[in-house]
TIMILUM-824192 format. One record per residue: chain; residue number from 1; x, y negated, z of N, C-alpha, C in turn. Coordinates in nm, 4 decimals, padded with zeros to 6 digits. Layout:
! residues N
+---+-----+----------+----------+----------+----------+----------+----------+----------+----------+----------+
: c :   k :     n.c1 :     n.c2 :     n.c3 :    ca.c1 :    ca.c2 :    ca.c3 :     c.c1 :     c.c2 :     c.c3 :
+---+-----+----------+----------+----------+----------+----------+----------+----------+----------+----------+
: A : NUM :        X :        Y :        Z :        X :        Y :        Z :        X :        Y :        Z :
...
+---+-----+----------+----------+----------+----------+----------+----------+----------+----------+----------+
! end
This chain:
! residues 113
+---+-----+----------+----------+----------+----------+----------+----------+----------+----------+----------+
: c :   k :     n.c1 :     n.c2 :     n.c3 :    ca.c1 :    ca.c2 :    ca.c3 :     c.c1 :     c.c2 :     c.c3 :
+---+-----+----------+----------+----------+----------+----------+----------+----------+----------+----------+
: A :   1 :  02.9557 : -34.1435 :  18.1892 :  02.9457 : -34.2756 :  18.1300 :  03.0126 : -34.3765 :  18.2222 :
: A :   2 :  03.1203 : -34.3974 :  18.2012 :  03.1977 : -34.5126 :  18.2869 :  03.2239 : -34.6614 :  18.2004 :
: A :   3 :  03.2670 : -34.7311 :  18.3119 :  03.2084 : -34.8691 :  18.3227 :  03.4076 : -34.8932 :  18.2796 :
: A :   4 :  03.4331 : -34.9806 :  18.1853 :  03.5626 : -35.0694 :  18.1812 :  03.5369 : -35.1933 :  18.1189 :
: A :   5 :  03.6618 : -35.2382 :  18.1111 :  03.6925 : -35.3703 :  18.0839 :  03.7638 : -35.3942 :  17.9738 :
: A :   6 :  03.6965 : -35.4179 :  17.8272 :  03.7306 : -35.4854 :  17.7144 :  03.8847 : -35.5614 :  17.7106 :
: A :   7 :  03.9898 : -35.5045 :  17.6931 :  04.1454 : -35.5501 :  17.7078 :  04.1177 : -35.6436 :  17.5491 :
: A :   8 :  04.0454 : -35.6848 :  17.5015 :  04.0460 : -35.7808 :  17.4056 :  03.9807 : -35.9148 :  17.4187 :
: A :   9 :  03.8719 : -35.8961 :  17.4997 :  03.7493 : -35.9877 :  17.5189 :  03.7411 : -36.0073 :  17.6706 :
: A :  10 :  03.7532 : -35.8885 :  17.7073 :  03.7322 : -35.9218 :  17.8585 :  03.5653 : -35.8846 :  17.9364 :
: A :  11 :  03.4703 : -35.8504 :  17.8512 :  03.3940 : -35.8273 :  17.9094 :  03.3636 : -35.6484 :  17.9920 :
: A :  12 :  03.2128 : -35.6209 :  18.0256 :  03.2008 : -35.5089 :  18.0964 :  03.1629 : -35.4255 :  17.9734 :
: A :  13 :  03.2101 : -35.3159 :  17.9446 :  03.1611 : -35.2100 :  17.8763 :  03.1299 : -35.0679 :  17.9172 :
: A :  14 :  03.0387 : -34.9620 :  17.8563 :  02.9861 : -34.8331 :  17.8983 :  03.0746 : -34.7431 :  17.7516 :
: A :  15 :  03.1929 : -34.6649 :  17.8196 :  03.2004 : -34.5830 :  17.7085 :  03.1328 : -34.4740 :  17.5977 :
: A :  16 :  03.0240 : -34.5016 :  17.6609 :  02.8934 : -34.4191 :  17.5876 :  02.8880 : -34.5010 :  17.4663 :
: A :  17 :  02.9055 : -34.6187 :  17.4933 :  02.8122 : -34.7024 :  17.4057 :  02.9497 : -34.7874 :  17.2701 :
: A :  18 :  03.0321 : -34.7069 :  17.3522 :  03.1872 : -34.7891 :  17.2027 :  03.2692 : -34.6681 :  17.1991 :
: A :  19 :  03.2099 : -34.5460 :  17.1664 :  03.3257 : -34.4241 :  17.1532 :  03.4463 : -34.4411 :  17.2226 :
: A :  20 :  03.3576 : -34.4262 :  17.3548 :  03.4961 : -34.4271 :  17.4459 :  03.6146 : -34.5076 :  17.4485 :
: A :  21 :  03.5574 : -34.6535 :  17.3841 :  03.6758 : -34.7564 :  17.3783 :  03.7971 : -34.7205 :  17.3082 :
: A :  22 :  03.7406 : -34.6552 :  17.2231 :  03.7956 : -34.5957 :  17.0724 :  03.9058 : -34.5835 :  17.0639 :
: A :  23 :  04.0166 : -34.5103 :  17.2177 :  04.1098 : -34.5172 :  17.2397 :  04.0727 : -34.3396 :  17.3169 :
: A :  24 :  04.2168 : -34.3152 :  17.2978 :  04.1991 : -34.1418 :  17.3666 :  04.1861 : -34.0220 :  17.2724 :
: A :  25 :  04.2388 : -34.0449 :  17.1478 :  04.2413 : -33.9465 :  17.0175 :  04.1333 : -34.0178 :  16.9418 :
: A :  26 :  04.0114 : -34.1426 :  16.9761 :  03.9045 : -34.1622 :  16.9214 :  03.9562 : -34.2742 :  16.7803 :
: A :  27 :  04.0802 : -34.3290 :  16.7851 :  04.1341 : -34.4639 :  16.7373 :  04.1864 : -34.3859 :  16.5987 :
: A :  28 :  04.2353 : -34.2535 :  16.6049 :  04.2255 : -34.1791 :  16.4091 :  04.0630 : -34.2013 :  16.3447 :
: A :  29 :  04.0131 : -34.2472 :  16.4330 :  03.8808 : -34.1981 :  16.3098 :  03.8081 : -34.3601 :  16.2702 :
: A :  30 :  03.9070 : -34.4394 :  16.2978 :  03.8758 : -34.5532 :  16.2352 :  03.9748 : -34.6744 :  16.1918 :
: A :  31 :  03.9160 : -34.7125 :  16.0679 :  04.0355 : -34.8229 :  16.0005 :  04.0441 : -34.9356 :  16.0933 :
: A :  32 :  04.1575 : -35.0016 :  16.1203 :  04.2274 : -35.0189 :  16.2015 :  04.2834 : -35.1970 :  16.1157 :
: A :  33 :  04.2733 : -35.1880 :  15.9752 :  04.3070 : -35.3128 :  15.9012 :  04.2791 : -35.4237 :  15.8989 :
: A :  34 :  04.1214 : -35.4373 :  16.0002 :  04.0703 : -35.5594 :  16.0330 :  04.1521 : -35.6457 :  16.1576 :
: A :  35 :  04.2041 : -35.5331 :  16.2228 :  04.3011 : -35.6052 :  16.3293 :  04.3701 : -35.5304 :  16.3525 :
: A :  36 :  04.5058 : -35.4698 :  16.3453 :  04.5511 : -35.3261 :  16.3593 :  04.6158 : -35.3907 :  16.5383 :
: A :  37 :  04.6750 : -35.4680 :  16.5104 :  04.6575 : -35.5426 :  16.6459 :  04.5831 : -35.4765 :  16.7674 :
: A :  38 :  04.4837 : -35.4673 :  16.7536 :  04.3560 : -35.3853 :  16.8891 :  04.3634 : -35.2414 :  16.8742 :
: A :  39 :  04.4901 : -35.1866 :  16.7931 :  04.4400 : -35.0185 :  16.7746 :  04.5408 : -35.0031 :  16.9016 :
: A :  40 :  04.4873 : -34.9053 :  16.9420 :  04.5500 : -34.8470 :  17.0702 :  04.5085 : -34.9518 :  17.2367 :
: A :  41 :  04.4250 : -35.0613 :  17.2147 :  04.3250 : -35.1329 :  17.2924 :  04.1940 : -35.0675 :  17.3684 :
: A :  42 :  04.1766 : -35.0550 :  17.4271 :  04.0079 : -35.0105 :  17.4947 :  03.9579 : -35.1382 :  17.4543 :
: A :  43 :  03.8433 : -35.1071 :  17.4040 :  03.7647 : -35.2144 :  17.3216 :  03.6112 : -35.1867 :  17.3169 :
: A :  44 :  03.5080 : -35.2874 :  17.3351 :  03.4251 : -35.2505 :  17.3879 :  03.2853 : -35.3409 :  17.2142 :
: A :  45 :  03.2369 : -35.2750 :  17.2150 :  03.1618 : -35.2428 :  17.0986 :  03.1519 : -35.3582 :  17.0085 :
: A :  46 :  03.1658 : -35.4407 :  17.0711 :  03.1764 : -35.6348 :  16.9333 :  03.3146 : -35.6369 :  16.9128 :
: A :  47 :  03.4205 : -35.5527 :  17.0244 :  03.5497 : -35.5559 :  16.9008 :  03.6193 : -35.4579 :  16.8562 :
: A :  48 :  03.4895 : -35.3899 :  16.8522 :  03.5784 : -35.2367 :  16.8112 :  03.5848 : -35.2666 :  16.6233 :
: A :  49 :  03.5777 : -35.1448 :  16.5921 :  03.6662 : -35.1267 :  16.4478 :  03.4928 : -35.1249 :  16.3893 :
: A :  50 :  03.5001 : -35.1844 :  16.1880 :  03.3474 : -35.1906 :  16.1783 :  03.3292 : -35.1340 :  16.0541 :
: A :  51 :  03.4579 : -35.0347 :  16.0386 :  03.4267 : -34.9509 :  15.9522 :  03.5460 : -34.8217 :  15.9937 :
: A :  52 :  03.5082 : -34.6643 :  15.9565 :  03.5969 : -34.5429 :  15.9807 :  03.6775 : -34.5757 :  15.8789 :
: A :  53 :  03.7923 : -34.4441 :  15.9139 :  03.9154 : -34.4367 :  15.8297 :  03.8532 : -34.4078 :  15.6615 :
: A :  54 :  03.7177 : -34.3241 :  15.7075 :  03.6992 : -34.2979 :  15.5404 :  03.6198 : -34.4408 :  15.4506 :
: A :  55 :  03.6054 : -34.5578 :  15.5201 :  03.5833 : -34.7246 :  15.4474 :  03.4219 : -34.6911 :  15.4949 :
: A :  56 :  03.3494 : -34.6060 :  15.5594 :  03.1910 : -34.6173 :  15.5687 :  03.1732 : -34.7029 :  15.7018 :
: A :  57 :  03.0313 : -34.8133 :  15.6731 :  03.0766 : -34.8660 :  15.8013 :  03.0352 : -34.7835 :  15.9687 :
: A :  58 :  03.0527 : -34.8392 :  16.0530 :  03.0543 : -34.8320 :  16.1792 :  02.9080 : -34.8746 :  16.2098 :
: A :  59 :  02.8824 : -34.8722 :  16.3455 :  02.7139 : -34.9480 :  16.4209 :  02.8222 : -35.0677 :  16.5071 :
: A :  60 :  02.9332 : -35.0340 :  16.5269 :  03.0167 : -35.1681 :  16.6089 :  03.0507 : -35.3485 :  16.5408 :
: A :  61 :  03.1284 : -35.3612 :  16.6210 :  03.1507 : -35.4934 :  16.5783 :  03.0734 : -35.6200 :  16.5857 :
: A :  62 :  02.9130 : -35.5817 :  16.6640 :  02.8412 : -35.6548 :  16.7438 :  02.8174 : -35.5837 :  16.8511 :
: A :  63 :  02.7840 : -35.6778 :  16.9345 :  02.7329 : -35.6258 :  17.0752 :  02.5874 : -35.5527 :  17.0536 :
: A :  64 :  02.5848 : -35.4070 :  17.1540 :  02.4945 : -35.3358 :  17.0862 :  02.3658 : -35.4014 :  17.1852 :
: A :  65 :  02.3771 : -35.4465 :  17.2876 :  02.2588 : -35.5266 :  17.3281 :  02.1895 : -35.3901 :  17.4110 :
: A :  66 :  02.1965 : -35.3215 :  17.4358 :  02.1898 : -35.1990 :  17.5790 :  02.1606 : -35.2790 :  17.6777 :
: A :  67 :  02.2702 : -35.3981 :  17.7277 :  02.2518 : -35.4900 :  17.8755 :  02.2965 : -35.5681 :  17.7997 :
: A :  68 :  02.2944 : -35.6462 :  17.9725 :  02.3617 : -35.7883 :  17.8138 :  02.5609 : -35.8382 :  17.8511 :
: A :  69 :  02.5692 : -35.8580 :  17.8005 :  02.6933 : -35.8775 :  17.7735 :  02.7889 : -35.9384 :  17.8988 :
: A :  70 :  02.8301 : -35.9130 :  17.9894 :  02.9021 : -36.0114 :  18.0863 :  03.0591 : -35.9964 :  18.0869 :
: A :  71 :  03.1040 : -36.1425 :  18.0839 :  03.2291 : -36.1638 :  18.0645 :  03.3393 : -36.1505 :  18.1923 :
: A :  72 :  03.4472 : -36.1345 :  18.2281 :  03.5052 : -36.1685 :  18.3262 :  03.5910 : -36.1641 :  18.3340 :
: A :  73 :  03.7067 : -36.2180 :  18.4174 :  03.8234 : -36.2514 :  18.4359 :  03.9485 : -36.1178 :  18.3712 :
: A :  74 :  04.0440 : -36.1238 :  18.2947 :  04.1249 : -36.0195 :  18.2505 :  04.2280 : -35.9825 :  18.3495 :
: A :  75 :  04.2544 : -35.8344 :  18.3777 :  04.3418 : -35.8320 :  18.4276 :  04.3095 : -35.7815 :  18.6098 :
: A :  76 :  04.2404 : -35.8015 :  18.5653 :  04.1687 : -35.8144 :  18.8153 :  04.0468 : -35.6825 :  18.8133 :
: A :  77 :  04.0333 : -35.5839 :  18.6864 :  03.9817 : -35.5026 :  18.7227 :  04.0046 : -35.3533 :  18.6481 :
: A :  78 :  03.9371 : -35.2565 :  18.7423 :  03.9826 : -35.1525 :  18.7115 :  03.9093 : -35.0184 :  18.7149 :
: A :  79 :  03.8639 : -34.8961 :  18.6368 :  03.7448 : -34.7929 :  18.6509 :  03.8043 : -34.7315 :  18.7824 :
: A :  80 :  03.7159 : -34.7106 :  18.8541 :  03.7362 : -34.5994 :  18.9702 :  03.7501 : -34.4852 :  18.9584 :
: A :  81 :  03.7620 : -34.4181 :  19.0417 :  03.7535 : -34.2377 :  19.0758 :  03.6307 : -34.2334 :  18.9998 :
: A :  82 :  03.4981 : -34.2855 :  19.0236 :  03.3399 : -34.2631 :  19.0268 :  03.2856 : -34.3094 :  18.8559 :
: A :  83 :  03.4313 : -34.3802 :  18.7941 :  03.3400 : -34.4529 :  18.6935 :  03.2849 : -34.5560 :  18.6708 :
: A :  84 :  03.2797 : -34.6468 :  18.8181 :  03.2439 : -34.8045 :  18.8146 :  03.3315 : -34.8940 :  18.7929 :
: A :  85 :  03.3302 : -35.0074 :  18.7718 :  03.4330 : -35.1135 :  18.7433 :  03.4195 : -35.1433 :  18.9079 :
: A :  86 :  03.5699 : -35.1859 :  18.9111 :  03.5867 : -35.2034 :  19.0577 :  03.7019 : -35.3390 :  19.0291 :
: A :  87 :  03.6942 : -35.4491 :  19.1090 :  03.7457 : -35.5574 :  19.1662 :  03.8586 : -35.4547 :  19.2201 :
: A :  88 :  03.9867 : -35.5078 :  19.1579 :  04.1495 : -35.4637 :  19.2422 :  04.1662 : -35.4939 :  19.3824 :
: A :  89 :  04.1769 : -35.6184 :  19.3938 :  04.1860 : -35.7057 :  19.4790 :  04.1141 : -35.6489 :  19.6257 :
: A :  90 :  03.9632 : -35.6313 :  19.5786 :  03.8800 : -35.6330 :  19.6580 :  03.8045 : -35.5144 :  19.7002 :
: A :  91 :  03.8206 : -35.4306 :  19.5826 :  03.7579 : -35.3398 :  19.6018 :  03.5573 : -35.3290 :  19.5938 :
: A :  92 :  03.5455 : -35.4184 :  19.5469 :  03.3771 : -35.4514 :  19.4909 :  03.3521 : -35.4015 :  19.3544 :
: A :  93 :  03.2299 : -35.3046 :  19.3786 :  03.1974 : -35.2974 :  19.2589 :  03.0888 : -35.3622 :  19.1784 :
: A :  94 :  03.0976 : -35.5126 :  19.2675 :  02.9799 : -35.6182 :  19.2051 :  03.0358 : -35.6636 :  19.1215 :
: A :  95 :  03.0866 : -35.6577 :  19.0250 :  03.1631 : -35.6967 :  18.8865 :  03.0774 : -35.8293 :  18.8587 :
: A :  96 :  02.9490 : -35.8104 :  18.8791 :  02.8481 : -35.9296 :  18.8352 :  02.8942 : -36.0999 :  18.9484 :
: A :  97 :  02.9655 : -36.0691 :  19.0755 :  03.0007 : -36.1707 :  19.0751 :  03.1052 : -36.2385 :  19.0734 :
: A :  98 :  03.2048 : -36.1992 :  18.9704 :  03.3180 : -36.2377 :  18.9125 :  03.2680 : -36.2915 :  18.7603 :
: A :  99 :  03.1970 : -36.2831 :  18.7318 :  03.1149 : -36.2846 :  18.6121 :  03.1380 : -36.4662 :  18.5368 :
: A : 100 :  03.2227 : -36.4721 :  18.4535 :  03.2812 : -36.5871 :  18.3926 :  03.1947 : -36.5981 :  18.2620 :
: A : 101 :  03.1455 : -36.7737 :  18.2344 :  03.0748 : -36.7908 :  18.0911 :  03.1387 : -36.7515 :  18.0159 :
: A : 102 :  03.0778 : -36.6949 :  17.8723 :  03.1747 : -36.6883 :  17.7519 :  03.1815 : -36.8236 :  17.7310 :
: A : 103 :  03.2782 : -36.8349 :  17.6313 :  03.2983 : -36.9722 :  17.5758 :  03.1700 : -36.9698 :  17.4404 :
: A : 104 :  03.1746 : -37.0481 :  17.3837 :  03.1068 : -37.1036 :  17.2778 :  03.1852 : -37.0110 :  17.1674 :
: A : 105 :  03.1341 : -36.9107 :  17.0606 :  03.2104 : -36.8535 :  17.0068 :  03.2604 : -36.6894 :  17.0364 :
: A : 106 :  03.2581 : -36.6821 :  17.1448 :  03.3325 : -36.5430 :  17.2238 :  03.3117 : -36.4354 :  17.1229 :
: A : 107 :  03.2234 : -36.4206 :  17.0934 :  03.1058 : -36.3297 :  17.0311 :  03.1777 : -36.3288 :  16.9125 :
: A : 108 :  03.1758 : -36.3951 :  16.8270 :  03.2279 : -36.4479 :  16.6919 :  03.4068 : -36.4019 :  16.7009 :
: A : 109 :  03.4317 : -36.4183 :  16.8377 :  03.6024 : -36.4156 :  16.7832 :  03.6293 : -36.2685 :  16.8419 :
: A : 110 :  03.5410 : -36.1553 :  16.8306 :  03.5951 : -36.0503 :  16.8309 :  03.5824 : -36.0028 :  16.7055 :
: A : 111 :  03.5155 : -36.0197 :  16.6190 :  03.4748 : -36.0265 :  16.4919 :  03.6020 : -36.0535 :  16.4065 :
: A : 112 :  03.6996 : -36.0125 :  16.3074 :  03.8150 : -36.0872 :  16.2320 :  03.7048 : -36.0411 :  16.0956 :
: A : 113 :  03.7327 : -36.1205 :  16.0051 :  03.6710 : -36.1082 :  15.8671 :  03.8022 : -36.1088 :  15.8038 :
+---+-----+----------+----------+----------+----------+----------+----------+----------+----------+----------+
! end
């Protein structure tokens, strides 16, 4: 169960918990029309896909609420050897204090209707 970083949103995700960031052979088994945009994205469970290829829906497309949701900077991090999110830069795997507010909305704009 490793720890990445939402290339859509930006927050911390557990691939347990978003089919493996629904990338890695996992991105055939779901429709893709709500944003085809994010197919081929690691995407972490409020923006993954919210229905399969066969139109039944998904449990995604909200945050599944496991932990709670933390946002952070795009781009400055990366899974380790071990599976943790690790600071580039720095080499920390306190991800929690890089930890940026969502905006008003965040939540909502992984969501496309």
């Amino acid at each position: 169960m490793s720890l990445f970083q939402c290339e859509h949103c930006g927050c911390c995700e557990n691939t347990a918990l978003s089919s493996q960031g629904f990338v890695n052979g996992m991105e055939q088994f779901y429709d893709w029309s709500y944003a085809p945009e994010r197919k081929g994205l690691r995407l972490c469970s409020a923006c993954g896909p919210t229905s399969f290829a066969s139109g039944k829906p998904t449990e995604y497309g909200k945050w599944h609420g496991r932990f709670p949701r933390t946002f952070l900077p795009m781009g400055i991090f990366h899974t380790n050897s071990v599976g943790n999110l690790e600071h580039t830069e720095t080499g920390s795997e306190n991800f929690w204090e890089f930890e940026i507010a969502g905006k008003d909305g965040e939540e909502a704009a992984c969501i496309t209707n």
